[in-house]
C-alpha positions in Angstrom: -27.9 36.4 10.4 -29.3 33.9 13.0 -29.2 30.8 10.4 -25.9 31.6 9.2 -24.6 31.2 12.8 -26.8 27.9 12.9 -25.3 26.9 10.3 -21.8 28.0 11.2 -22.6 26.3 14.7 -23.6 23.2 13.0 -21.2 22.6 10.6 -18.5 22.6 13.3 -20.6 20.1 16.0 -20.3 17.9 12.6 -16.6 18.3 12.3 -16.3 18.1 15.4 -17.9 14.8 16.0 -16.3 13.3 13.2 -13.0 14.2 14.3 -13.8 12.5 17.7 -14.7 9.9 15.5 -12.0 9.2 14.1 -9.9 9.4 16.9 -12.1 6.9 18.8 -11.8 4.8 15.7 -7.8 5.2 15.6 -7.4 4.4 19.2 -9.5 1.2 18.9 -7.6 -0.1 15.8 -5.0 -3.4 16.9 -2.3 -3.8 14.6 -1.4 -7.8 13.9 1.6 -9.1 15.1 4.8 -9.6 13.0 3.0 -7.2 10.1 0.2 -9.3 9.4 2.2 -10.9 6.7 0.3 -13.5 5.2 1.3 -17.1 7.1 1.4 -18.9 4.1 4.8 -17.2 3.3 8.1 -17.7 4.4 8.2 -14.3 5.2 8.7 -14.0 9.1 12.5 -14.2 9.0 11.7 -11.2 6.4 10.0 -9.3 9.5 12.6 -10.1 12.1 15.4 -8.9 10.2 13.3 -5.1 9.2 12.8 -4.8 13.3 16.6 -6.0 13.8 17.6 -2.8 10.9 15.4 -0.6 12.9 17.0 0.0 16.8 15.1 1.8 19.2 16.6 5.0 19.1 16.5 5.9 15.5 13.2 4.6 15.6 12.0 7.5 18.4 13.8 10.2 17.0 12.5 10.0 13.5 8.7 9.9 15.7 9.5 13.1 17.5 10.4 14.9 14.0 7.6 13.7 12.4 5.0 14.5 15.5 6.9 17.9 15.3 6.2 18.9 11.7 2.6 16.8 12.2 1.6 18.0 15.1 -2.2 17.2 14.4 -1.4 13.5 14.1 -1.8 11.4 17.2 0.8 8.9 18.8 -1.7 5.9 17.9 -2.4 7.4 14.1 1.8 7.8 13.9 2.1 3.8 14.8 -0.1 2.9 12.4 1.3 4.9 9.3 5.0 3.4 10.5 3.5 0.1 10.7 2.4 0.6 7.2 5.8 2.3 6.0 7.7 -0.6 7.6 4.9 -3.1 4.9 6.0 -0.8 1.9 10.1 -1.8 3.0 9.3 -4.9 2.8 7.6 -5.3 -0.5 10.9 -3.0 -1.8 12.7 -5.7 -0.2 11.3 -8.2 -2.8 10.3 -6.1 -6.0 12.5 -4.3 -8.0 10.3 -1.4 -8.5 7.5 -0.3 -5.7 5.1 2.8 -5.7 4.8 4.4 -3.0 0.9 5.3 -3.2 0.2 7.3 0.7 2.2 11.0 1.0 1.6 10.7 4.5 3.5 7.3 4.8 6.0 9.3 2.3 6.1 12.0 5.1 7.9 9.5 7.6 10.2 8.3 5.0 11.3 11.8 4.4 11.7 12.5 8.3 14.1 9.1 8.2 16.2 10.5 5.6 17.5 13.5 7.5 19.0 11.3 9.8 21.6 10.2 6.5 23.9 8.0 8.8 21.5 6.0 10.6 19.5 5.5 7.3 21.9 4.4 5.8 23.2 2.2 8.5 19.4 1.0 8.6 19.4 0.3 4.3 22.9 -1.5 4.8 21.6 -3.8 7.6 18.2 -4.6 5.8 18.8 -4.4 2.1 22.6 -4.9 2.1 22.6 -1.8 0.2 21.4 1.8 0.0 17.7 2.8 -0.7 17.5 5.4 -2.8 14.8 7.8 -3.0 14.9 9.9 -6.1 11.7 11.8 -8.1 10.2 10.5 -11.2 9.3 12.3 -14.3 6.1 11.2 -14.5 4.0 12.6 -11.7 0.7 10.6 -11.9 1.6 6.5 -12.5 -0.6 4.2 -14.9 -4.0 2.9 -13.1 -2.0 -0.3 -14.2 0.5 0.1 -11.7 -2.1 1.3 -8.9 -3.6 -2.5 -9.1 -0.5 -4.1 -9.7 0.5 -3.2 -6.2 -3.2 -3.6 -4.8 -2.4 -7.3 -6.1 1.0 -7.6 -4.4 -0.2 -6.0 -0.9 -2.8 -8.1 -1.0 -0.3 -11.6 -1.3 1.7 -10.4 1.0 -0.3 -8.9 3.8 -3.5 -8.9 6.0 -6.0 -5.8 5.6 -5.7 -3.4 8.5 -9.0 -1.3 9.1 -6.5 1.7 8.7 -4.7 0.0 5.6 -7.4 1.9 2.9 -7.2 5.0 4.9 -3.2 5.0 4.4 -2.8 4.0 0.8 -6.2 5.6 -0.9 -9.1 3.2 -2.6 -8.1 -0.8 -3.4 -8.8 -2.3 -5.9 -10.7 0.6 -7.8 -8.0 -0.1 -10.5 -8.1 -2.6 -13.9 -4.7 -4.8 -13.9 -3.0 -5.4 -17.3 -4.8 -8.4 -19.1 -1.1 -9.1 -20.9 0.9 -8.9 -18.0 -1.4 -11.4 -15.5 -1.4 -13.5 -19.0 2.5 -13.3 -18.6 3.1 -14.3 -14.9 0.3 -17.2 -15.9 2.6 -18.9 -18.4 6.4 -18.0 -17.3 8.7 -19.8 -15.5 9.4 -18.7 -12.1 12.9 -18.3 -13.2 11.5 -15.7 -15.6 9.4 -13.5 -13.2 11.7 -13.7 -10.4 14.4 -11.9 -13.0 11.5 -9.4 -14.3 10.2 -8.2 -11.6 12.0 -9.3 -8.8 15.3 -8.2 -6.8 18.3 -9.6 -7.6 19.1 -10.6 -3.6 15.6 -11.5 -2.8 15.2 -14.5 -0.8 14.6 -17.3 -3.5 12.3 -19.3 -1.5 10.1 -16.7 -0.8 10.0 -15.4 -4.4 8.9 -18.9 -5.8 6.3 -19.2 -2.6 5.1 -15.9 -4.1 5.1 -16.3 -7.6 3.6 -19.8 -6.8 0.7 -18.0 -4.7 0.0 -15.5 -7.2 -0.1 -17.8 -10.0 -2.4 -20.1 -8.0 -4.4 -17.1 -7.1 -5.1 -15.8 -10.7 -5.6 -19.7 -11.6 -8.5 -20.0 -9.2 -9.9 -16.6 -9.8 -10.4 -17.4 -13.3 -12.2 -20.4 -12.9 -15.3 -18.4 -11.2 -18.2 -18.0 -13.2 -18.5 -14.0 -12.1 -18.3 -12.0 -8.9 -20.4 -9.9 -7.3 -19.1 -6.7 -5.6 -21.2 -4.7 -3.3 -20.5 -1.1 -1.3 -20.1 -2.9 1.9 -17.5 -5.1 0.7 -15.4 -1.9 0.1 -16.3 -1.0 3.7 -15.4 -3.8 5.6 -12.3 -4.6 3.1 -10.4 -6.4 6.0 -13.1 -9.1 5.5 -13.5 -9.1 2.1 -10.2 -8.1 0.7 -9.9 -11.9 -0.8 -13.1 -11.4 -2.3 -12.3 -8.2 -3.9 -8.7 -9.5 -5.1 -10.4 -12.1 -7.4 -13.0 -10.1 -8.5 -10.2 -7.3 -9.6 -8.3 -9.9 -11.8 -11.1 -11.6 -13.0 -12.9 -8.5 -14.0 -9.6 -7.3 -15.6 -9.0 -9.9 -17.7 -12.4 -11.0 -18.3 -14.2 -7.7 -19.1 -11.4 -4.9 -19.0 -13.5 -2.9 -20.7 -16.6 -2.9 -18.0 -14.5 -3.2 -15.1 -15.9 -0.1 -13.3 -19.3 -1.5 -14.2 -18.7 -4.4 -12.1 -16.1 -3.6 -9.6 -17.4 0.3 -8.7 -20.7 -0.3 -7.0 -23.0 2.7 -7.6 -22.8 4.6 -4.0 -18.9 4.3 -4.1 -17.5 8.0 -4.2 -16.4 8.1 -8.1 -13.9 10.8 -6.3 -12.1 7.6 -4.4 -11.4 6.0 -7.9 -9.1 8.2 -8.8 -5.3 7.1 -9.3 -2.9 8.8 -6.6 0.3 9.3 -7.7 2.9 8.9 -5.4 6.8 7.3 -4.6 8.8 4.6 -6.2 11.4 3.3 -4.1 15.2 1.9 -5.9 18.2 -0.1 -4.6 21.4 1.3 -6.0 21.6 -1.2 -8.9 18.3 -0.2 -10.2 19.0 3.7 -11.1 16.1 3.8 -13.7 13.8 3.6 -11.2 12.2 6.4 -9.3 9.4 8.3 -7.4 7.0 11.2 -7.5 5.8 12.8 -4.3 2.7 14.7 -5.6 -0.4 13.2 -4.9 -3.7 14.0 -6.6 -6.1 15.7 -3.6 -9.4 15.1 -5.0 -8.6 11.3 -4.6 -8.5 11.2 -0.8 -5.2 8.9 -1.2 -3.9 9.9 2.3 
């Protein structure tokens, strides 16, 4: 009886000091200006026009649902899951079609929602239009998919340390050999009508489909890449790193690409594909989301 309330006794002083942990860790964490978008985009106009959508007081009360329902979450842990949320609008501001990969980022969208005139005053003022949030038949999305958008969050935006712990495990995906073969050879006239918005602001789609291509260009030319478990633990350093290594791998050995991408002491629990959200504008009805998310993967 003694040793089982040892080990009752210990296993909380662990969960207890990780929690503290954590919440050391949250408070510590300084979010970049203007989204962290990366500066090589025109994309700061972008930024100014999300905060201008966004006033102040349907910005608090969607907060004070959300910290209602969630009451576990902290104030500082809230910021940064709306900081990420307000990085996923703008992607769906650009793309035609965007997972949404984090049910906990989903959470807040769902709190916005409930206020259906200021969301859609919000949608109107940003997008021009409404943004629809509808399910999706399918409930767990193609790995494919998973890396597509660990390539475009990774054009567009900096690494946060709280960025892995909001969307699940980068980079743990293979991209689609034919498609990165695709955006190589097409005109930007031809990828901005595939896979971008209609609306989008055409000098930042060709910046960003000149970026990309440049970016799978140079990744190619690298005789290999070596990934290490430290790399995925310090992936605001080494997110560039890990980027190339993802399409090189992909289209170089598609086959082996958990050989060389999954170092041996990564979780093999993390790799799995969460399934999550797709966001749609009005004209893009075939589009849709899933809000189920796959436990065992740790993607919140």
């Amino acid at each position: 009886m003694k040793y089982i309330i040892l080990l009752i006794l210990v296993g909380f002083g662990i969960w207890l000091f990780k929690k503290k942990q954590k919440k050391s860790f949250i408070k510590n964490i300084v979010l970049p200006a203007k989204l962290g978008f990366n500066r090589e985009l025109p994309l700061e106009k972008q930024v100014s026009r999300l905060d201008n959508a966004l006033d102040t007081y349907f910005e608090e009360r969607i907060q004070q649902r959300y910290m209602e329902e969630h009451k576990k979450v902290s104030p500082e842990e809230y910021n940064l899951l709306f900081f990420e949320l307000k990085r996923f609008f703008i992607m769906c501001s650009l793309l035609k079609n965007v997972p949404m990969f984090s049910e906990r980022v989903d959470d807040i969208w769902h709190e916005m929602l409930m206020f259906t005139k200021e969301y859609e005053q919000f949608s109107k003022r940003f997008y021009g239009q409404f943004l629809h949030h509808t399910p999706a038949e399918v409930k767990v999305p193609e790995p494919h998919n998973r890396a597509f958008f660990d390539l475009m969050y990774s054009q567009l935006f900096v690494f946060t340390p709280y960025t892995p712990m909001t969307w699940g495990a980068f980079f743990r995906n293979p991209l689609d050999p034919e498609q990165m073969e695709e955006i190589l050879s097409s005109s930007p006239g031809e990828l901005k009508q595939k896979y971008f918005r209609e609306d989008a602001d055409n000098k930042m789609v060709q910046a960003l489909i000149h970026q990309l291509q440049s970016t799978i260009k140079e990744s190619l030319n690298k005789k290999s890449f070596k990934i290490e478990t430290h790399h995925y633990k310090n992936i605001t350093k080494h997110s560039s790193l890990l980027m190339g290594a993802m399409i090189f791998y992909s289209m170089k050995h598609p086959e082996e690409y958990a050989k060389y991408m999954i170092p041996a002491h990564v979780s093999a629990a993390s790799n799995c594909v969460s399934s999550g959200c797709s966001s749609c504008s009005s004209h893009h009805s075939s589009c849709g989301s899933s809000c189920s998310s796959c436990s065992s993967c740790g993607s919140s």
